[in-house]
Structures are given as C-alpha cells and as structure tokens.
C-alpha positions in Angstrom: -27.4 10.9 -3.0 -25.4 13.6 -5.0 -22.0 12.5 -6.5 -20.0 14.2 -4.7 -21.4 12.4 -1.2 -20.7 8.9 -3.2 -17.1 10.0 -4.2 -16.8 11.5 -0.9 -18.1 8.0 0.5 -15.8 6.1 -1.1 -12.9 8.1 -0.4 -13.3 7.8 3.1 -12.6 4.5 2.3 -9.4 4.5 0.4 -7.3 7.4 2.5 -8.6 9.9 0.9 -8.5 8.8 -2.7 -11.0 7.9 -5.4 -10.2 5.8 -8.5 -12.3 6.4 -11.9 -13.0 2.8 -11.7 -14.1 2.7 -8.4 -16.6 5.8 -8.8 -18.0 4.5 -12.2 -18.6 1.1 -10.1 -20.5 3.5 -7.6 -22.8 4.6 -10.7 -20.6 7.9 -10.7 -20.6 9.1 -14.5 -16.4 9.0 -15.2 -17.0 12.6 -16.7 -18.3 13.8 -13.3 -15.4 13.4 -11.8 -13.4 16.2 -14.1 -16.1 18.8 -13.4 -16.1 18.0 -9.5 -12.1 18.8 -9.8 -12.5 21.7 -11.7 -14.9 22.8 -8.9 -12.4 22.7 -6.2 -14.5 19.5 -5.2 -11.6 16.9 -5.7 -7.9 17.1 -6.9 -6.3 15.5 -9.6 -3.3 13.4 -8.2 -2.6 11.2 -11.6 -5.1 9.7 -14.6 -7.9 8.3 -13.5 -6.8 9.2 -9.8 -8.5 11.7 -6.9 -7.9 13.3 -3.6 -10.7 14.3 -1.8 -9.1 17.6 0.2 -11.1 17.8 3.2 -10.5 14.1 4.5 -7.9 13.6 7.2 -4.2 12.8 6.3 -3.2 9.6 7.7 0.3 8.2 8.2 -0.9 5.5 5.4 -2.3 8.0 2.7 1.1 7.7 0.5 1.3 3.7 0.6 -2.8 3.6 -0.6 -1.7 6.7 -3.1 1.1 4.2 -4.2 -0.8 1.5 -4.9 -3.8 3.0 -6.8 -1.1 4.6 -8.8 0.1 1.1 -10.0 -3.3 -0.3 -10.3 -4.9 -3.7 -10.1 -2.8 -6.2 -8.6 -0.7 -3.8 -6.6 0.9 -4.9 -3.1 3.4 -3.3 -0.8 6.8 -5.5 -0.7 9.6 -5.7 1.7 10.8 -3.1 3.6 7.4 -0.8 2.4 5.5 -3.7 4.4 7.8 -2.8 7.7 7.6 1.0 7.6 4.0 0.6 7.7 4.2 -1.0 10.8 7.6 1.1 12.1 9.6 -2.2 12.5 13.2 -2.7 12.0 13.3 1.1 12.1 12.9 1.6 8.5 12.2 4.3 6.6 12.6 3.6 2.7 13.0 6.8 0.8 10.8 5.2 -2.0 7.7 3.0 -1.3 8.4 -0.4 -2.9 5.3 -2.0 -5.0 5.2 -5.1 -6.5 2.7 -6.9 -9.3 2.2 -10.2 -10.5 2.1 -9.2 -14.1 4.2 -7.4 -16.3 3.0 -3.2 -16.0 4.6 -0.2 -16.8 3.2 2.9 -15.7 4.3 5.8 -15.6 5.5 6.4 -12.2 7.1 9.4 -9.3 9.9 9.0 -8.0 8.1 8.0 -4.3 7.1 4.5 -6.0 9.6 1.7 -6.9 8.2 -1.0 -9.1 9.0 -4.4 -8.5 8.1 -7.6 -10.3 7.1 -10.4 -8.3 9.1 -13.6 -10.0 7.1 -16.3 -7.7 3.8 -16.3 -6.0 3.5 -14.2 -2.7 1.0 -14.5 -0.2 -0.6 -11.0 0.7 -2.9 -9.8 2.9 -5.0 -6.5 4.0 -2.9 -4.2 6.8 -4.9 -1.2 7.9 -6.8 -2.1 4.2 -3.7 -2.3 2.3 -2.5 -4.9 -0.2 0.8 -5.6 1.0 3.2 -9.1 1.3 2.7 -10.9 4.6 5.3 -9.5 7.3 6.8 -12.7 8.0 7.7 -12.6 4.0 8.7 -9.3 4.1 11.1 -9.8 7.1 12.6 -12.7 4.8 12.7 -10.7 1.9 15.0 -7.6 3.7 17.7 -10.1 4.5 21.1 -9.1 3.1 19.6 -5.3 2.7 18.9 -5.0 6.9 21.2 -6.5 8.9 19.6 -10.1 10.8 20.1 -8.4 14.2 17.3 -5.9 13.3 15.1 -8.2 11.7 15.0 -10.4 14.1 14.2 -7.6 16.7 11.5 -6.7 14.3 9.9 -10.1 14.0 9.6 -10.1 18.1 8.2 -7.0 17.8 5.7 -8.2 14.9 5.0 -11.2 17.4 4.4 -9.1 20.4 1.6 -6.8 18.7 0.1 -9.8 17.1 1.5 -9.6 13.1 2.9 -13.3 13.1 1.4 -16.1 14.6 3.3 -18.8 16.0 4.4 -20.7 13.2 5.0 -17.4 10.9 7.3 -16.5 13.8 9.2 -20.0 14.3 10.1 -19.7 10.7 11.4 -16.8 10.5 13.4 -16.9 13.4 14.4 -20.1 12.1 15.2 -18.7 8.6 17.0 -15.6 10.5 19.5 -17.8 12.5 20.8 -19.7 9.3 
C-alpha cells in the first residue's frame, strides 16, 4: 500500500485530517508527509497537521480540526458539545476546547481554550472527544437561559443523548 492510500485511509477517519503522529503510527515516514503536500496530495492546515482535499466536508470537520489542533487530551466543552448536536439553538462563534493539563498552543481565533479545573467525564459523539451532554447542559447555565436548556435536554432525551438518570439530574439541577 502506497503512502498516500494509508494517509488517505486514515483521514477518512478523522474528517478529513491527518496528524504527523498518527501517520508515523501507520509506518508513514513523518518526512513523506511534506513531499505529499508539496505535491498537491495533502494541505498543510498547522504543524504537524493535514487535510486530505478530496474527502467530503462534513458539518463536524471544524470541531475534529479543533481538537487535533490542541492535541492530546483535547475534548469539546459546553456549548461546542450542543452545537454539535444543534440543541439549545446554539451557535458559538468560537469552538470551545478544553484539556486536563496545562497547554499552550498557538491557536486561531475559531478555538477557545479552556482549562478543565476538575475531572470531566467525556465520551466519543460522531468520533469526537467531547464532555458528556448532560455536563455540558450544566455547564451553559447562567450563559443560556434555563428555559432553553431545559428544552434542549428533552430534546437530547428524545434522540437518545441522556439516559434516564443523566436526564432526571439535569432537569433536577435546571429547576433549582
């Protein structure tokens, strides 16, 4: 298999995108990946970071861009978690992206960086890192008015994104 079907593999993957990490962990030489730009093959989006042209947009291609651009560790947070899923009729300007650990890269204006001060349970949506919604719907209050939110958690209930408890407590969380 030539490197550009095993880049092109893994893209299909990842939205689109292919990490220097991810194609050396393919057995893709890292200095490949510079010639197959230069050859029209790939774009350059950021260090270490590629866009195979040819594979389909998706509405979720900036949010996977987003977090490959912060790295390892990387989840969506809050209201990033909801636009993914169109509830409470959000539509952050910047995508919010959280870590565990202290980073600092070096950032476009799209991303907003945010800390994570306590532990968060995440999951994968649609093969994203991001914050459970039932934690992201508690994390939105006092920035989206309850109302919303707790439109948005029946919502999140009816096409199956909290289960029963998840949805007790935050309804229960929402009313207080």
């Amino acid at each position: 298999m030539k490197n550009r079907d095993i880049v092109r593999e893994i893209a299909l993957d990842h939205y689109g995108y292919v990490s220097t990490k991810d194609a050396v962990d393919a057995g893709v030489p890292a200095v490949e990946l510079p010639k197959l730009a230069a050859r029209g093959g790939l774009e350059n989006v950021a260090y270490g970071l590629y866009r195979v042209p040819d594979v389909q947009p998706t509405r979720y291609d900036q949010f996977a861009e987003a977090l490959l651009r912060v790295g390892e560790g990387a989840y969506l947070h809050g209201e990033s978690v909801l636009a993914v899923f169109g509830l409470a009729d959000v539509n952050p300007r910047r995508i919010k992206v959280a870590v565990r650990r202290r980073a600092r890269p070096k950032l476009p204006a799209f991303i907003e960086l945010v800390q994570s001060k306590h532990d968060v349970r995440t999951t994968l949506y649609e093969g994203l890192e991001s914050q459970t919604v039932a934690d992201a719907l508690l994390e939105c209050r006092g920035r989206i008015e309850d109302e919303r939110l707790r439109a948005a958690a029946e919502q999140a209930r009816a096409d199956g994104l909290l289960a029963t408890a998840e949805w007790q407590r935050v309804m229960k969380e929402l009313q207080s």
